[in-house]
MARNULUM-681180 format. One line per 8 residues: number of its first residue (from 0); their letters; for each residue x, y, z of N, C-alpha, C. Coordinates in steps of 0.02 Angstrom, whole numbers. Each point is the difference from the previous one (the first is absolute). Last residue first. Layout:
<pts>
NUM> A> X/Y/Z/X/Y/Z/X/Y/Z; ...
</pts>
This chain:
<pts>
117> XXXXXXXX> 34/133/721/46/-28/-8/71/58/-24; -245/20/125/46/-4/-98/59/-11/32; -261/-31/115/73/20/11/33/-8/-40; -249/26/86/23/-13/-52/77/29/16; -222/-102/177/44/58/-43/36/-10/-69; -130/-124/186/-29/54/-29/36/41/-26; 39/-199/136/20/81/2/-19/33/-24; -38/-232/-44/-16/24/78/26/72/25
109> XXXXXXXX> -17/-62/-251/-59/1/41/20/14/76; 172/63/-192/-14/-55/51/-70/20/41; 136/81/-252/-69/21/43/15/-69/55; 217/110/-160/-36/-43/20/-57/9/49; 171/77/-213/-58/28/45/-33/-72/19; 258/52/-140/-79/-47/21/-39/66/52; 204/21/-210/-24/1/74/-62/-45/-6; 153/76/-185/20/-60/35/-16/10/64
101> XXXXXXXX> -70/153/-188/37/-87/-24/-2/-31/38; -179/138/66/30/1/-24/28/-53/-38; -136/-84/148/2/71/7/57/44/-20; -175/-262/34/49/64/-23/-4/66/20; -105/-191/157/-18/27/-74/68/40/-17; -129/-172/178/52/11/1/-4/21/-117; -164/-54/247/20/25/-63/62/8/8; -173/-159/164/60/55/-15/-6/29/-59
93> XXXXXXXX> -138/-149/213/6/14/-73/49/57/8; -127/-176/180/44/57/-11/8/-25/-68; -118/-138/126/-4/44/34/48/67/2; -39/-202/-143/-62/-10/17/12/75/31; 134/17/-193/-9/-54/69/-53/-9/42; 122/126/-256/-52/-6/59/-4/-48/35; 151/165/-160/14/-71/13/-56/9/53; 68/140/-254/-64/-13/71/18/-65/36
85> XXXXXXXX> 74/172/-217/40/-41/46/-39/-39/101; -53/192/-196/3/-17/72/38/-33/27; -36/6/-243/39/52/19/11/14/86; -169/-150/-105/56/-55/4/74/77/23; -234/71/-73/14/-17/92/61/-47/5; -25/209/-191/-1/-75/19/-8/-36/74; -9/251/-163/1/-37/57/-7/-65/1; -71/195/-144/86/-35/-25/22/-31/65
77> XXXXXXXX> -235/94/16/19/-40/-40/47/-26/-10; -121/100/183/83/6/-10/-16/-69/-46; -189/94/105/52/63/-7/50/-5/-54; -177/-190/86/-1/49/-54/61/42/-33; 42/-205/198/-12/64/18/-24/51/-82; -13/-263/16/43/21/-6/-39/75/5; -92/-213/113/-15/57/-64/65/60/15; 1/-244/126/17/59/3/-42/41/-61
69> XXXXXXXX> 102/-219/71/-57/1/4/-56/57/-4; 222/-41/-44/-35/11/-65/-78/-36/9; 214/37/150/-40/59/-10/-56/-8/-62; 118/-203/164/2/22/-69/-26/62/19; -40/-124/160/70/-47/-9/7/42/-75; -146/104/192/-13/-53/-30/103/-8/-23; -99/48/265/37/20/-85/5/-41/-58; -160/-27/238/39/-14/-42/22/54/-49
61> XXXXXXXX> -195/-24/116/33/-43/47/86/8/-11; -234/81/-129/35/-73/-3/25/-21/33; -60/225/16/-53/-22/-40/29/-67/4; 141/156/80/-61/8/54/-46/-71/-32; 189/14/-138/6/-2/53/-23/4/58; -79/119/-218/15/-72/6/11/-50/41; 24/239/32/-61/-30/-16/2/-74/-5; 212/85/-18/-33/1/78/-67/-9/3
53> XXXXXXXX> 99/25/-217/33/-75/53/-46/6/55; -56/168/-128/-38/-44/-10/34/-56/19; 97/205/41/-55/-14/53/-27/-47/-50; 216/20/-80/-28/5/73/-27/-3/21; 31/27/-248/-10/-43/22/-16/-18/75; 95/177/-89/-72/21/-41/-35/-80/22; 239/46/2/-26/22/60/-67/-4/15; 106/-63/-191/-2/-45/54/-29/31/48
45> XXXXXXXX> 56/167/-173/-53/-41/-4/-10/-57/34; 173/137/74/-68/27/0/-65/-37/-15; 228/-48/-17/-9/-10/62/-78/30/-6; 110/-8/-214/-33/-56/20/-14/-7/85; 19/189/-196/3/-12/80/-30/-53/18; 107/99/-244/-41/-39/32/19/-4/83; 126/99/-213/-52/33/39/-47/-31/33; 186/-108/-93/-49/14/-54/-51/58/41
37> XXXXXXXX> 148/-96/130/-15/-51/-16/-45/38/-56; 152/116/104/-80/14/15/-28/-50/-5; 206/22/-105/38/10/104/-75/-3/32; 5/8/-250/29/-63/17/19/-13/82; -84/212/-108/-48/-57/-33/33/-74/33; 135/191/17/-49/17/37/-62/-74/19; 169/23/-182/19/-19/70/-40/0/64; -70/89/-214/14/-66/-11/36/-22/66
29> XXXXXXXX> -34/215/-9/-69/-10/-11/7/-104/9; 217/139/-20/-32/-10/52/-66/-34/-1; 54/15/-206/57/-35/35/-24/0/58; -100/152/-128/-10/-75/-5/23/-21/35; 81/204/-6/-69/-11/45/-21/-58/-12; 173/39/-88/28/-2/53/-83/-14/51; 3/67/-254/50/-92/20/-6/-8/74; -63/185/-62/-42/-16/-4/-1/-79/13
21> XXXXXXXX> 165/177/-1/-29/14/39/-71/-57/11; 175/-2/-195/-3/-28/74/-36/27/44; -51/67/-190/-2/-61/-5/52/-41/82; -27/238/-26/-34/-24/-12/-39/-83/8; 229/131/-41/-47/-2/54/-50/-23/13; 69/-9/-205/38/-71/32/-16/31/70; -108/167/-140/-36/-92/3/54/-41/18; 83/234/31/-91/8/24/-15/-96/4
13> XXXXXXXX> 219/77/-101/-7/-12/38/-68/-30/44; 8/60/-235/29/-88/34/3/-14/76; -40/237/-71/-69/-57/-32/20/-72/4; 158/166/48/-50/8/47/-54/-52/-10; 187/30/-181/18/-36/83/-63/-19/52; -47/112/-208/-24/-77/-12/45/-30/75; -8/235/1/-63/-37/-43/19/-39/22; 197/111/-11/-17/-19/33/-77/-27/37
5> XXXXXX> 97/16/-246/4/-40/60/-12/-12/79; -84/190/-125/-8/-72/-26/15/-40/47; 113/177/10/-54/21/25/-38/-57/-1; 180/28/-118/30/-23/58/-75/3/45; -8/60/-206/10/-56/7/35/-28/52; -47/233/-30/-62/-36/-10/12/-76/2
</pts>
């Protein structure tokens, strides 16, 4: 009976330091995860959300304006910033250049229309 016991309380230590790391581990990733995502944020996306009102704009003035904060910031994306764009405009071309992860870029070039990471 007391060998029986003990082995009880082995199993029962075992179960929660299993446990407790199993859970440690899902943080951990969860937290790494959190830091390679920029926080779960798609900053190519929400810039992207910007495109056709450059090009509107651009039919409409002649011009790219010189700032996005001529702009109503897109509803959707509260935890968004337009300074997160990184916006360089010229009379006849504009860019982005945004995070992505720790240590990448995503860059938007108007005359290509595209987005390329670095």
């Amino acid at each position: 009976m007391n060998k029986n016991m003990e082995w009880v309380k082995i199993r029962k230590i075992l179960v929660i330091a299993g446990s407790v790391i199993f859970i440690s581990a899902i943080v951990y990733v969860a937290f790494i995860f959190y830091l390679l995502t920029n926080g779960y944020r798609d900053y190519e996306k929400f810039c992207s959300e910007y495109i056709p009102l450059l090009e509107t704009y651009k039919l409409n003035k002649g011009h790219y304006p010189n700032k996005l904060m001529v702009f109503e910031k897109p509803s959707f994306y509260p935890r968004y910033s337009e300074s997160s764009c990184r916006y360089i405009g010229s009379v006849t071309h504009y860019s982005f250049k945004v995070d992505e992860g720790l240590i990448g870029w995503s860059f938007y070039d108007s005359d290509r229309q595209r987005w390329v990471h670095d």
